[in-house]
Structure formats: C-alpha cells, structure tokens
N, C-alpha and C positions, 0 to 999 in steps of 0.2 A: 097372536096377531102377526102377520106379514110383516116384516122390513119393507119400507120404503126408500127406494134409491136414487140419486140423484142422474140422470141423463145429459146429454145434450139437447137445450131446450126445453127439459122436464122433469118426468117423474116416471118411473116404473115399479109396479108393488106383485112380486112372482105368487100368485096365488094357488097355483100347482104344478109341480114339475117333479122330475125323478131326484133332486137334493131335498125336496119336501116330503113325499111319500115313495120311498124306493119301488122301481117299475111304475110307476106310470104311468109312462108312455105318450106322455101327450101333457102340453107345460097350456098356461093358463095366466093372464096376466092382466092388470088393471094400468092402463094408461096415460099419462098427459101429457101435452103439449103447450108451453104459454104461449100468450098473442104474439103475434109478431116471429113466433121462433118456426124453425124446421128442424127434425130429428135428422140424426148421423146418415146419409149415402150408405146402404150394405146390401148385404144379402144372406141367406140362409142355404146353404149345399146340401141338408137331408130333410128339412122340412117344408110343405107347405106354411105358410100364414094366414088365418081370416080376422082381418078388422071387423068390430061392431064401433062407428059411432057412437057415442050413449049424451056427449053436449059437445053444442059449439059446430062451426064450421071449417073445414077443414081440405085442402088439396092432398092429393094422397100419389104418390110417384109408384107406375109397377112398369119396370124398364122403362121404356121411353113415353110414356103414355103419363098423363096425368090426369085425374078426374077430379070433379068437385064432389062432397059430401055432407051432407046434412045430419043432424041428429035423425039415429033408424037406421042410417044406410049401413051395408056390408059390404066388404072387399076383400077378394080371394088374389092370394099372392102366390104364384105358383114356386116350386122347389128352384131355387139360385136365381130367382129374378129379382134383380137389385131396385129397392125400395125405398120411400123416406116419405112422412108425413110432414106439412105445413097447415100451422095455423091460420086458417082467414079471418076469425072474428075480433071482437073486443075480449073477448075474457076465454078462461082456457078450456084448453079441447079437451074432453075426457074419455075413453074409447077402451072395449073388451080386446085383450090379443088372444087368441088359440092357434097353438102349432102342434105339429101332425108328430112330434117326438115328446119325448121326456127334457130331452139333452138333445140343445140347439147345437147348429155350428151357425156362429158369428163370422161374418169375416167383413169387415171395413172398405168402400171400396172409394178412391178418388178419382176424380173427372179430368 
C-alpha cells in the first residue's frame, strides 16, 4: 500500500512513479486538498500535469488563468507552467494527478 504524505493544505499518496517501479516513465498520484486550503505556487520544468477532479469543488491556477472545477472535470497543465489548486467547497477536494515523466522536477515559486 502507498505512503500517504503530508502537503501544504493536504495529502498526496505517489501511486506510480520511477522510485515505485523503476522506468516508468510517467508518476501517478492520489490527491487532496482541505476546505479552505490552497496547494504550494510551483511548477514542473520536464513534465506536463493532468488533474482528474474525482470530489468537491475546487479553483485550479495554470499561470495566470484560473478555472473553476467540478467533480469530472480535467485540467492539462503544460510543461513549467506554474500552478496551485484551491479548495472552494465544504469538505475536501480529492483529484487524480498524472505527469508525463517517472521523476518530476519540483521547483517552488513565489509571487
């Protein structure tokens, strides 16, 4: 069973990526967000991102742009375009992540 980790704001549980099954190539993850909270400001330099929705409502940041999301909806986050989800409802937001590598690059970014 996956390790569950603690985020800002939440919870992430790495369900496939190249520390899980060497090669890869492509990471796989289970998401949440609490009420009220917003995930870290970052962005990713070799991979794409796609959000799956799966509960709760949620504002989704991809560069300067922000959409609203419903459970269903999907959102493609292009390679280094700095991102961050917020939670809009009562109870917590829980969403599929898939990126386009095995081994992310992370990078934290301030405003």
């Amino acid at each position: 069973m996956p390790d569950t980790i603690s985020i800002a704001g939440g919870t992430i549980t790495w369900l496939m990526e190249d520390s899980i099954e060497q090669g890869a190539g492509l990471s796989l993850a289970e998401m949440t967000v609490n009420p009220g909270q917003v995930s870290e400001l970052h962005r990713h330099a070799n991979c794409t991102e796609v959000i799956h929705l799966l509960e709760g409502e949620t504002r989704q940041r991809v560069g300067d742009h922000w959409q609203t999301m419903q459970a269903g909806d999907v959102c493609l986050i292009p390679v280094g375009t700095i991102h961050q989800t917020q939670n809009l409802g009562p109870d917590t937001a829980r969403m599929i992540i898939a990126y386009s590598e095995g081994q992310r690059d992370y990078e934290t970014v301030c405003e």
